[in-house]
N, CA, C and O atoms as CSV, one atom per row, in Angstrom:
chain,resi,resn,atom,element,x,y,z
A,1,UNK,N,N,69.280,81.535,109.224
A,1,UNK,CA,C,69.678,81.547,107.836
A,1,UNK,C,C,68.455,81.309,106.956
A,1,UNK,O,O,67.790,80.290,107.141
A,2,UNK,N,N,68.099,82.233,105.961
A,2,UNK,CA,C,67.672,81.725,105.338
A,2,UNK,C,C,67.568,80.366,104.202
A,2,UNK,O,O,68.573,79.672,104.046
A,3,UNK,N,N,66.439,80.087,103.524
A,3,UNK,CA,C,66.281,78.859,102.960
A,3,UNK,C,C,67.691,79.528,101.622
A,3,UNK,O,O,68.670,78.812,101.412
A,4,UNK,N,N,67.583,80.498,101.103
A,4,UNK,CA,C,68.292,80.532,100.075
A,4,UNK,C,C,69.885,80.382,100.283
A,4,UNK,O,O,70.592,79.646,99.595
A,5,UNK,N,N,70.369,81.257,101.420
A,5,UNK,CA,C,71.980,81.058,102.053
A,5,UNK,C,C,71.822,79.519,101.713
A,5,UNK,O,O,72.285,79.129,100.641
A,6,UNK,N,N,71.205,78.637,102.545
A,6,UNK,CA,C,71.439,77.000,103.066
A,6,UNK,C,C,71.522,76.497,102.018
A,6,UNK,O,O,72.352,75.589,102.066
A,7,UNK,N,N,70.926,76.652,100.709
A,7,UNK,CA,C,71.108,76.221,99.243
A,7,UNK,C,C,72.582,76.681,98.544
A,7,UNK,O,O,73.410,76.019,97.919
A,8,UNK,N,N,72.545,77.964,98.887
A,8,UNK,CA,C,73.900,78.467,98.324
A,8,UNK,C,C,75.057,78.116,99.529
A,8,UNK,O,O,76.126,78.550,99.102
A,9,UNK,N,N,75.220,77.599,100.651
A,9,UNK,CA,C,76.703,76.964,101.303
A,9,UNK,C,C,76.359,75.475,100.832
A,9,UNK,O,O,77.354,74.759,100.942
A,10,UNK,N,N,75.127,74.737,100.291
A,10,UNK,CA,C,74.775,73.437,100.573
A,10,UNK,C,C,75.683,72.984,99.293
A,10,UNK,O,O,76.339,71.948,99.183
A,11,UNK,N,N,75.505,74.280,98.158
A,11,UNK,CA,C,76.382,74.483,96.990
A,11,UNK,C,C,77.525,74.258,96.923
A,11,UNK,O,O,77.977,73.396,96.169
A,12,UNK,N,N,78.423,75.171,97.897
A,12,UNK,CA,C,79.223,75.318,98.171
A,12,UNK,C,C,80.383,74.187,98.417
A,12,UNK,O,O,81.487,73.941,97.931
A,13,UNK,N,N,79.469,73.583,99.520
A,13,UNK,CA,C,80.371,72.450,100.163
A,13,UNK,C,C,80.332,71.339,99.519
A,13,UNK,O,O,80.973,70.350,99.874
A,14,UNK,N,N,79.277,71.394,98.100
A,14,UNK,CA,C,79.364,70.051,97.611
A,14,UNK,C,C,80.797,70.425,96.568
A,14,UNK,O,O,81.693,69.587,96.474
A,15,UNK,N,N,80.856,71.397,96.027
A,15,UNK,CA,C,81.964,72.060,94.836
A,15,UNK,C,C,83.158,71.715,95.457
A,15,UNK,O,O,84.088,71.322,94.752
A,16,UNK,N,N,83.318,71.821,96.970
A,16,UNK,CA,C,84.651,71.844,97.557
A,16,UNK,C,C,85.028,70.351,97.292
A,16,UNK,O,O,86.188,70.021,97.046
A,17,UNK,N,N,84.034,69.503,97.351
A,17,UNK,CA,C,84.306,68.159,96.902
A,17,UNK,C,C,84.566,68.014,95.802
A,17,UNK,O,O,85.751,68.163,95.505
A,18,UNK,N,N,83.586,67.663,94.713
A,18,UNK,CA,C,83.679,67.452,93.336
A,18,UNK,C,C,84.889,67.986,92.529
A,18,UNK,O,O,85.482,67.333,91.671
A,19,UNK,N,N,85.176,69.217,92.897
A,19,UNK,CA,C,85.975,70.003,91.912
A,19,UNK,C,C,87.613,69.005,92.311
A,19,UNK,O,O,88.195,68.526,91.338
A,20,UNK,N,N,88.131,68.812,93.518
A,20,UNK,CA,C,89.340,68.465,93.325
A,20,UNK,C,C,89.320,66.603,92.686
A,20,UNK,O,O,90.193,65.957,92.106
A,21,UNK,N,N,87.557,66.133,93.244
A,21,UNK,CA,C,87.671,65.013,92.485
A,21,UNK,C,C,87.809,64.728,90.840
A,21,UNK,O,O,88.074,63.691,90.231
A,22,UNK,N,N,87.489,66.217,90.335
A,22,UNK,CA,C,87.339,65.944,88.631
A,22,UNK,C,C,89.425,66.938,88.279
A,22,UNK,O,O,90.007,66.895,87.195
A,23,UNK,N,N,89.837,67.470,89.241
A,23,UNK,CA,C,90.762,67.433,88.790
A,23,UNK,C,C,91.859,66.222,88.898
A,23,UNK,O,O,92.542,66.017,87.894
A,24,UNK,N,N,92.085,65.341,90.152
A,24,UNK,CA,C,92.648,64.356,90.210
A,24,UNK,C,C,92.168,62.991,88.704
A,24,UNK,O,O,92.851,62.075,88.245
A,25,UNK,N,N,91.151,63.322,88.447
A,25,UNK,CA,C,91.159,62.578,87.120
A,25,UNK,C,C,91.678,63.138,85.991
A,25,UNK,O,O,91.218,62.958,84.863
A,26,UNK,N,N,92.753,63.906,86.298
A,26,UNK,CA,C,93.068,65.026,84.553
A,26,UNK,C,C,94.176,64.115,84.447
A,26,UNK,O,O,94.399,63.277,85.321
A,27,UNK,N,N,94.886,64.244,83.405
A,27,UNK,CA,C,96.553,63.685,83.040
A,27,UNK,C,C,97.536,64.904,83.556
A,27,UNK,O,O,98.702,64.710,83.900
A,28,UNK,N,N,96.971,66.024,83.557
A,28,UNK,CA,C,98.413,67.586,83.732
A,28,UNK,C,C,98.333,67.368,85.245
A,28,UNK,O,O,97.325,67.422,85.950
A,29,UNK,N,N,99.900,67.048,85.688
A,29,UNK,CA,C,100.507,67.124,86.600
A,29,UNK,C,C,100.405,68.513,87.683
A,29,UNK,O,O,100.475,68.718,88.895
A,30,UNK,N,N,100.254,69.082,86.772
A,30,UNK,CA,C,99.734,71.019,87.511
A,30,UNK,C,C,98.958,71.132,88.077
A,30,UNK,O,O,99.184,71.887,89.022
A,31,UNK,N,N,97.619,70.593,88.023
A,31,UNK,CA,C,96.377,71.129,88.468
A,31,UNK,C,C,95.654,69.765,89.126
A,31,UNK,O,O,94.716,69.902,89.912
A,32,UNK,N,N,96.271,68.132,88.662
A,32,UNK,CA,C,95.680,67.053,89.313
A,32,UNK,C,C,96.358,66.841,90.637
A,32,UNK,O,O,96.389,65.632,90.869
A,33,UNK,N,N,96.857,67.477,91.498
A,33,UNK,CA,C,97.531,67.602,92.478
A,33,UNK,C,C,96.640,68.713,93.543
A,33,UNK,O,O,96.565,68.416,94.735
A,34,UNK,N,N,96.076,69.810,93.104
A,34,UNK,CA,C,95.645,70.988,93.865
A,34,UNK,C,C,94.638,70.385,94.617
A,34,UNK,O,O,94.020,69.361,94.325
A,35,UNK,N,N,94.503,71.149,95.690
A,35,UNK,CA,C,93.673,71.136,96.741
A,35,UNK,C,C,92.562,72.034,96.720
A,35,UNK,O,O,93.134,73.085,96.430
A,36,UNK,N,N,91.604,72.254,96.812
A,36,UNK,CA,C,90.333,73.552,97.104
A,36,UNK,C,C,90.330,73.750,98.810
A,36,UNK,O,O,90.230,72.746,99.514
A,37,UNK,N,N,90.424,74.850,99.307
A,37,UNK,CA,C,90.000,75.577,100.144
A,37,UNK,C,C,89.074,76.134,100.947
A,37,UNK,O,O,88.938,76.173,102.170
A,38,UNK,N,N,88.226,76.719,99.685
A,38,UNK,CA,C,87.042,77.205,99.965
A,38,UNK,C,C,86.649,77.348,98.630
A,38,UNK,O,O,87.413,77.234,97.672
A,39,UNK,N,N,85.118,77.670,98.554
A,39,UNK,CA,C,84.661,78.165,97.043
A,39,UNK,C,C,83.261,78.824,97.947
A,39,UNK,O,O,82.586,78.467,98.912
A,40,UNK,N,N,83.298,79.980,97.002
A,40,UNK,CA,C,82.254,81.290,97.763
A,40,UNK,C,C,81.503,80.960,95.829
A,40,UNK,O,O,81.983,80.705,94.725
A,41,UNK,N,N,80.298,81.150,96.347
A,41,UNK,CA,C,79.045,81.172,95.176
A,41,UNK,C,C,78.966,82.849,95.470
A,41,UNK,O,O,79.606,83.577,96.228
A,42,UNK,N,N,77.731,83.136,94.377
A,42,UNK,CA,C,77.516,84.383,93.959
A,42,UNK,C,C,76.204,83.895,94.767
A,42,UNK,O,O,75.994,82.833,95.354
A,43,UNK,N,N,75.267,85.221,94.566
A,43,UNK,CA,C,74.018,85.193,95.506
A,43,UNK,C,C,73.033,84.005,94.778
A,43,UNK,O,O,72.311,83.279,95.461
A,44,UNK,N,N,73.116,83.906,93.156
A,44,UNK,CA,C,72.121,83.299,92.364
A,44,UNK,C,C,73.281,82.046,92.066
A,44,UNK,O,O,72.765,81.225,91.308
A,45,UNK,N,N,74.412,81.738,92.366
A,45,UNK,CA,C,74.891,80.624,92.159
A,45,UNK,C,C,75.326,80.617,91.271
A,45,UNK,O,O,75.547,79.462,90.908
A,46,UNK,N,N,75.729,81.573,90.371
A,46,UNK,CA,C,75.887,81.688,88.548
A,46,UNK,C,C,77.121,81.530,88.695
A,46,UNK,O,O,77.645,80.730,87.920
A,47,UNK,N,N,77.968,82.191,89.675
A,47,UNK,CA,C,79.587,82.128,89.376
A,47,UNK,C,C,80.072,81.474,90.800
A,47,UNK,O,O,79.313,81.548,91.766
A,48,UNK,N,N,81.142,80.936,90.895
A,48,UNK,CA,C,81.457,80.598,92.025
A,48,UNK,C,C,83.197,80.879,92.055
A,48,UNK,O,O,83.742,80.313,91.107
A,49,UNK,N,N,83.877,81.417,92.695
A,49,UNK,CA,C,85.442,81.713,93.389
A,49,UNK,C,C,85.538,80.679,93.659
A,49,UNK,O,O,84.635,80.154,94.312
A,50,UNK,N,N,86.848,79.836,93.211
A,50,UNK,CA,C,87.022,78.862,93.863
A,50,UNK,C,C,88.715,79.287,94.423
A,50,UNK,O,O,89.522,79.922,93.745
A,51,UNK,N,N,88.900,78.869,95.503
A,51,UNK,CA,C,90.470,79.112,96.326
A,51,UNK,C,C,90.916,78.157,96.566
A,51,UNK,O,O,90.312,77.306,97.219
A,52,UNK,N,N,92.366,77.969,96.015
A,52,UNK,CA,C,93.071,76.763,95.729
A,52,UNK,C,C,93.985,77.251,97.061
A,52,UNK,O,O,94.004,78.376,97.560
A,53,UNK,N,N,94.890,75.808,97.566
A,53,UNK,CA,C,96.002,76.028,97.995
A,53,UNK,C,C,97.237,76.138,97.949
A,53,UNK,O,O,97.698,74.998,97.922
A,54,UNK,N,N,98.326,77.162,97.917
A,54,UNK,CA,C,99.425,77.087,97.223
A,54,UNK,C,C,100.716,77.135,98.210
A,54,UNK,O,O,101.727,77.826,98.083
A,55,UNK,N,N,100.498,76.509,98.893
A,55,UNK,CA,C,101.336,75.920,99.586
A,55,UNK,C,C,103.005,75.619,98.988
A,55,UNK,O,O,104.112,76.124,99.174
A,56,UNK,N,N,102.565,74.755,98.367
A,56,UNK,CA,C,104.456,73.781,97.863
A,56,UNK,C,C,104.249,74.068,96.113
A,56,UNK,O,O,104.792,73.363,95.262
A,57,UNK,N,N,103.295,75.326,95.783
A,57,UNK,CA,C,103.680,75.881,94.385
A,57,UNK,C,C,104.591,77.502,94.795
A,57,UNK,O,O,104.468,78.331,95.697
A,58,UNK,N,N,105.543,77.359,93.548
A,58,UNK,CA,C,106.453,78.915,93.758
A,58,UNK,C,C,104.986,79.770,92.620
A,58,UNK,O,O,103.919,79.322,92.200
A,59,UNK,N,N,105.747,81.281,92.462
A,59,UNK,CA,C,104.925,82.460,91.293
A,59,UNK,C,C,104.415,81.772,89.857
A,59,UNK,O,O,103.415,81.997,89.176
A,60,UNK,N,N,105.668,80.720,89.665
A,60,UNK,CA,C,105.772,80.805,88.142
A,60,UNK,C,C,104.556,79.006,87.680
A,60,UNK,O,O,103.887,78.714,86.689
A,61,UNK,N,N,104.768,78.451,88.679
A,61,UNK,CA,C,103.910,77.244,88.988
A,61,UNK,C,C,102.299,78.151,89.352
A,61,UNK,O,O,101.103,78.132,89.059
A,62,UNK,N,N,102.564,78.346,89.573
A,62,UNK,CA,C,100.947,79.242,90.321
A,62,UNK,C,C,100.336,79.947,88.729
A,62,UNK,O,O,99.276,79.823,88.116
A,63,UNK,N,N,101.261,80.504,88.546
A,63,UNK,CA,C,100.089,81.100,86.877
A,63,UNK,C,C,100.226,80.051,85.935
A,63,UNK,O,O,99.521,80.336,84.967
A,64,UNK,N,N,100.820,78.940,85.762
A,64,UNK,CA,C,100.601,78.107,84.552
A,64,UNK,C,C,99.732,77.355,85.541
A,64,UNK,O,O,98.799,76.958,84.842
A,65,UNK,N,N,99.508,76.913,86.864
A,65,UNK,CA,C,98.222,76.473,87.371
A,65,UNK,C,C,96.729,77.240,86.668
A,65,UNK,O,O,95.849,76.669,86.025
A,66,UNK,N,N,96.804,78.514,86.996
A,66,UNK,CA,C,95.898,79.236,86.953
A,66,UNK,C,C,95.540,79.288,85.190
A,66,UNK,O,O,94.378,79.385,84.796
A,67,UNK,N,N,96.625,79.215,84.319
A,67,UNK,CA,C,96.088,78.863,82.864
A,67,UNK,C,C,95.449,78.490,82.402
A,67,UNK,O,O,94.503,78.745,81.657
A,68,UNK,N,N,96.458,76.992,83.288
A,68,UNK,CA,C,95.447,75.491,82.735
A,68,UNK,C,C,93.846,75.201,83.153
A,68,UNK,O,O,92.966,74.633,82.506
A,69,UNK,N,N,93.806,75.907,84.696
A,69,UNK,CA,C,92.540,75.583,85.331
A,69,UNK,C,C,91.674,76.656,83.984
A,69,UNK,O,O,91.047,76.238,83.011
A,70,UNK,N,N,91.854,77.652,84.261
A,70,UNK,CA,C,90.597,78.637,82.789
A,70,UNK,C,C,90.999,77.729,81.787
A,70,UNK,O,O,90.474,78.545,81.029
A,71,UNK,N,N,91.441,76.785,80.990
A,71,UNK,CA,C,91.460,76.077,80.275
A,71,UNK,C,C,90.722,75.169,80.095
A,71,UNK,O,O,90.164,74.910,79.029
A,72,UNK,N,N,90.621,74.523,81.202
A,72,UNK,CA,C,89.786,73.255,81.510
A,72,UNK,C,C,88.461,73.527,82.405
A,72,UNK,O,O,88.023,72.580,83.057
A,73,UNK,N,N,87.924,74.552,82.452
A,73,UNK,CA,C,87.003,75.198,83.313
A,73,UNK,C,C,85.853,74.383,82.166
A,73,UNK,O,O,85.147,73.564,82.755
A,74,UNK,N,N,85.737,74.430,81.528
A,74,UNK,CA,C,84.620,74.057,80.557
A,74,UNK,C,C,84.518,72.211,80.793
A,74,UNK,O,O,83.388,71.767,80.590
A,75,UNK,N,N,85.473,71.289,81.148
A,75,UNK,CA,C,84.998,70.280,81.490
A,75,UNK,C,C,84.504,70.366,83.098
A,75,UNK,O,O,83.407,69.948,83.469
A,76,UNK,N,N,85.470,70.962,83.961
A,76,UNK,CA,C,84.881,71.119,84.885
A,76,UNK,C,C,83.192,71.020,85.274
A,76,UNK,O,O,82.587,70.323,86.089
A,77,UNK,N,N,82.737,72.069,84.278
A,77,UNK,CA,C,81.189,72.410,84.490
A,77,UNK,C,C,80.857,70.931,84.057
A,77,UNK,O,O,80.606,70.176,84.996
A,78,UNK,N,N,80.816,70.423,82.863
A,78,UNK,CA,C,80.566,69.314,82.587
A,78,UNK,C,C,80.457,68.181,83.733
A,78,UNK,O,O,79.506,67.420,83.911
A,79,UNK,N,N,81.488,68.242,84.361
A,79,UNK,CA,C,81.588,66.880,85.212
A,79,UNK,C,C,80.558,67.384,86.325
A,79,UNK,O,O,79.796,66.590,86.877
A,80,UNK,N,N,80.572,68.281,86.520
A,80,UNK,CA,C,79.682,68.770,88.063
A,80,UNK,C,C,77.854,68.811,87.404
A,80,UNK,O,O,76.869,68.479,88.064
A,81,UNK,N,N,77.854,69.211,86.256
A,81,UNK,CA,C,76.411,68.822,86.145
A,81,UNK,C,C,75.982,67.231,86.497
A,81,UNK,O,O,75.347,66.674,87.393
A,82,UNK,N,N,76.809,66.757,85.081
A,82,UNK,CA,C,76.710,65.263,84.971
A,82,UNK,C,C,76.278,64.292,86.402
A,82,UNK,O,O,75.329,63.557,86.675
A,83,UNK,N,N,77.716,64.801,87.226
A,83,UNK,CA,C,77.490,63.678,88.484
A,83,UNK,C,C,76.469,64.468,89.599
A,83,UNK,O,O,75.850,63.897,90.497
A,84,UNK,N,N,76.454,66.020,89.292
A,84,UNK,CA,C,74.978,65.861,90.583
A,84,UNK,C,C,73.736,65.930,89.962
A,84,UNK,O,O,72.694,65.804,90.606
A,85,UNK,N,N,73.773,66.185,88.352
A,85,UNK,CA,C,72.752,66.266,87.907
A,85,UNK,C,C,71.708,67.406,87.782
A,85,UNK,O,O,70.505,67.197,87.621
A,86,UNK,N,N,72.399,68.886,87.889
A,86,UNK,CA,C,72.271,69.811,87.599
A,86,UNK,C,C,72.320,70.269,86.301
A,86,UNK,O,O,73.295,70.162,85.557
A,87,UNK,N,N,70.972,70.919,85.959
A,87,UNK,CA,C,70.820,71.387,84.787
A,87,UNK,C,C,72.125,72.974,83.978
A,87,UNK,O,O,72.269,73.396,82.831
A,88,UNK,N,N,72.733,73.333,85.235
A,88,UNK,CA,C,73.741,74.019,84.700
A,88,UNK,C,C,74.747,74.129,85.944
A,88,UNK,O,O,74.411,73.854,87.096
A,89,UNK,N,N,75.847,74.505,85.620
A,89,UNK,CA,C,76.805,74.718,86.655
A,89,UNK,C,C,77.272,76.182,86.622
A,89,UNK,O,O,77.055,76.952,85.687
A,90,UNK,N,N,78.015,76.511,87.880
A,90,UNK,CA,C,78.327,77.936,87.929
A,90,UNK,C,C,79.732,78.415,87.039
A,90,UNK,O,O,80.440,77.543,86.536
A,91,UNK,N,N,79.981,79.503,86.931
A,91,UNK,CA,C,80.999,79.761,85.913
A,91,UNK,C,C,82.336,79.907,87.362
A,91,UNK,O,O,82.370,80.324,88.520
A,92,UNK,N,N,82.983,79.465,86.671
A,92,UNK,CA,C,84.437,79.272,87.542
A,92,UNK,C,C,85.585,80.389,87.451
A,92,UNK,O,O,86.092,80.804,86.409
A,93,UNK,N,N,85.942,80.857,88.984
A,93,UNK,CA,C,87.002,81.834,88.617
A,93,UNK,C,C,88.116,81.179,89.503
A,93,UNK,O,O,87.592,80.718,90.516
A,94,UNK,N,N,89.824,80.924,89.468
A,94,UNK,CA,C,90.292,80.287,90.369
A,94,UNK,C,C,91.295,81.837,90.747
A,94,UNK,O,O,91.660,82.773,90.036
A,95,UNK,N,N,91.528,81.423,92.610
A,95,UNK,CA,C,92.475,82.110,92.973
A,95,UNK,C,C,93.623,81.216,93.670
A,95,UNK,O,O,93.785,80.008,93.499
A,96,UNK,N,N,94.237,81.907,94.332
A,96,UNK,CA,C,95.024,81.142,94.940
A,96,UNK,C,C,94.886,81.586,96.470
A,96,UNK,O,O,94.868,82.813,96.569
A,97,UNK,N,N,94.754,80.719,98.034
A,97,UNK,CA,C,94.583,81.432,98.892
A,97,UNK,C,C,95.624,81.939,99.794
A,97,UNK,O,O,96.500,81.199,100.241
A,98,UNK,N,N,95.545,83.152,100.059
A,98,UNK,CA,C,96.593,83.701,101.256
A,98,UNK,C,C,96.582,83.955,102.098
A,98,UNK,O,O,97.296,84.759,102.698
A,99,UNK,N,N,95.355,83.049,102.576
A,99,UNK,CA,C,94.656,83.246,103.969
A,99,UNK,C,C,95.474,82.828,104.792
A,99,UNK,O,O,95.689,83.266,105.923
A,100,UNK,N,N,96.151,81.625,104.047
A,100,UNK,CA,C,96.963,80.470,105.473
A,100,UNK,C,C,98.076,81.455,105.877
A,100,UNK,O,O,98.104,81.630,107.095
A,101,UNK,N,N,99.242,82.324,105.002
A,101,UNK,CA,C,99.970,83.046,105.453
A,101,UNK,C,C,99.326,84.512,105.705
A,101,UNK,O,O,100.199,85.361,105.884
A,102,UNK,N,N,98.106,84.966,105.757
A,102,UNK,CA,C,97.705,86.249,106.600
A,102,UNK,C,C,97.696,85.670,108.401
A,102,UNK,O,O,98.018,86.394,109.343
A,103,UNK,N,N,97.339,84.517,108.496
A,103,UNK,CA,C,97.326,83.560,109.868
A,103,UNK,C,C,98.669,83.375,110.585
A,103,UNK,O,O,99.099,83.669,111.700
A,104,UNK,N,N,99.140,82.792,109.537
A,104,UNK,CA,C,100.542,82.875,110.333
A,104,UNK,C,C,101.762,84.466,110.424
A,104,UNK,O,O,102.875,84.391,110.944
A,105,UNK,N,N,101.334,85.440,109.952
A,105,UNK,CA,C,101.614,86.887,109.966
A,105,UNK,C,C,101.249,86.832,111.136
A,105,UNK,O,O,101.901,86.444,112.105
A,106,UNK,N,N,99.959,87.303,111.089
A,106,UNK,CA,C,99.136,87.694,112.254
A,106,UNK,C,C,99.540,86.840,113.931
A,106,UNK,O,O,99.362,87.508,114.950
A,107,UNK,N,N,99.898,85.850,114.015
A,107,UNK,CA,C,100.315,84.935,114.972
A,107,UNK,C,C,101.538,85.314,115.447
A,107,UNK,O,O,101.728,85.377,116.662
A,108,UNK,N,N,102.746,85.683,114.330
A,108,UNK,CA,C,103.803,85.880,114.631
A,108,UNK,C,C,103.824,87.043,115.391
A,108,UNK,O,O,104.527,87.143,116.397
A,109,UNK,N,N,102.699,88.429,114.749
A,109,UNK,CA,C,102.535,89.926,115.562
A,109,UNK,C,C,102.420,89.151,117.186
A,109,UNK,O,O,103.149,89.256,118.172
A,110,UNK,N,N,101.708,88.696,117.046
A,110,UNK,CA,C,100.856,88.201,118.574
A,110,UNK,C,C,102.129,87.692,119.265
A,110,UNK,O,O,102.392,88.048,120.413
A,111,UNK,N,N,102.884,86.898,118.600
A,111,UNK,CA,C,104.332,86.508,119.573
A,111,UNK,C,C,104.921,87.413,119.638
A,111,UNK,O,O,105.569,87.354,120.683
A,112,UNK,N,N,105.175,88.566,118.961
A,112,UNK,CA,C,105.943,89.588,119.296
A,112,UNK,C,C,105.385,90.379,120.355
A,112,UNK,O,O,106.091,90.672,121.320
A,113,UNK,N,N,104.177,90.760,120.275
A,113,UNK,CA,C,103.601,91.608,120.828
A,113,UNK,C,C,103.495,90.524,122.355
A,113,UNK,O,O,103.236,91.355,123.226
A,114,UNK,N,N,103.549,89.515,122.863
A,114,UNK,CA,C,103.883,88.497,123.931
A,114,UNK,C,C,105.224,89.004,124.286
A,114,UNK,O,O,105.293,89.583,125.370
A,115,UNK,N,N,106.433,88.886,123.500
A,115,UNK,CA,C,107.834,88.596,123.587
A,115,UNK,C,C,107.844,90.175,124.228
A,115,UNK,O,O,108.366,90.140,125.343
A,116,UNK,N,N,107.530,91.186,123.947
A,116,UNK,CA,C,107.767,92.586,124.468
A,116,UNK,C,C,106.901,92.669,125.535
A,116,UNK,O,O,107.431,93.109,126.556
A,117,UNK,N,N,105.779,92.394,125.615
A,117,UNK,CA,C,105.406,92.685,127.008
A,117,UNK,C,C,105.956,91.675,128.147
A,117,UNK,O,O,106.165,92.132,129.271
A,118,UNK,N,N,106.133,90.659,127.942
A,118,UNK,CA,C,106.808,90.175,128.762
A,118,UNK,C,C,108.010,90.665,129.387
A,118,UNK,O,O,108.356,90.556,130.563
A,119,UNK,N,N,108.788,91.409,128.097
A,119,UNK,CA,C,110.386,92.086,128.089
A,119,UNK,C,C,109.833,93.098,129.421
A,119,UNK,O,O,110.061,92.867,130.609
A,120,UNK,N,N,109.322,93.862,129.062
A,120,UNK,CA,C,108.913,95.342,129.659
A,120,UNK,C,C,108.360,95.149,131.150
A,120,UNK,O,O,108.319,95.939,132.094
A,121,UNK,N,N,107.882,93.594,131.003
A,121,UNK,CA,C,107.402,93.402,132.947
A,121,UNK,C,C,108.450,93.212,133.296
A,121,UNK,O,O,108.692,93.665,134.415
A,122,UNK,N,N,109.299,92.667,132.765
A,122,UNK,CA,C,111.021,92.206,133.813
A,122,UNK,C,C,111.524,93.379,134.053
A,122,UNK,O,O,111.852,93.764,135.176
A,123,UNK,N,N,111.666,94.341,132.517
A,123,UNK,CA,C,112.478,95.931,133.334
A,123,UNK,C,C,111.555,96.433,134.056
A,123,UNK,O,O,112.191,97.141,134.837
A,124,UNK,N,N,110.439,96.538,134.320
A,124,UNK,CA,C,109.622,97.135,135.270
A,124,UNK,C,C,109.633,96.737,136.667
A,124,UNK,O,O,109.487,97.467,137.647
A,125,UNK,N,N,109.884,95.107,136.618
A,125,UNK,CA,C,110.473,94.413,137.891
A,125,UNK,C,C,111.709,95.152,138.731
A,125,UNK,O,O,111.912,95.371,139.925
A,126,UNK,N,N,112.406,95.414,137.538
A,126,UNK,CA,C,113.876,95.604,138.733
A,126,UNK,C,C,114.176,97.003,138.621
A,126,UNK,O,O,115.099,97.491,139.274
């Protein structure tokens, strides 16, 4: 890896921290609850994806999440300079992730695709 990647995940993994610590200090019930996931930087660090988890939110909870967070994106940066002491912070985009249910899709194929071949050795048995 280069020196620049190791700066930009070193980025990374500190955001995955900070960010849910400066939301658990908000008062809105919406967004001081969320979890981070992952957060992918840009190559120069300017913007960063951050992926929330939406687990035990329904559609309609999920976009007034997503409101409030572009709402409050501007203290965000604030708090993340302040406490690491960075002269600027990256610009924030939030998603929501659907990784955890592409995993469990994909798992369930795999039991199926188990459950039938198994089927097909027994009729092949007799």
């Amino acid at each position: 890896m280069r020196e620049e990647e190791i700066k930009r995940k070193r980025t990374e993994s500190r955001l995955v921290e900070l960010i849910p610590e400066a939301l658990s200090g908000m008062n809105d019930n919406r967004i001081n609850g969320l979890s981070v996931t992952e957060v992918v930087c840009s190559r120069g660090r300017y913007d960063a994806k951050v992926y929330l988890d939406k687990s035990y939110l329904d559609k309609k909870e999920q976009a007034e999440a997503l409101k409030q967070l572009r709402a409050v994106s501007g203290y965000l940066s604030t708090y993340i300079r302040e406490s690491e002491g960075w002269y600027k912070a990256p610009k924030f985009t939030f998603e929501f992730d659907d990784q955890l249910e592409r995993i469990s899709n994909i798992e369930a194929l795999f039991k199926e695709i188990s459950k039938r071949k198994s089927k097909d050795d027994t009729d092949e048995q007799s």
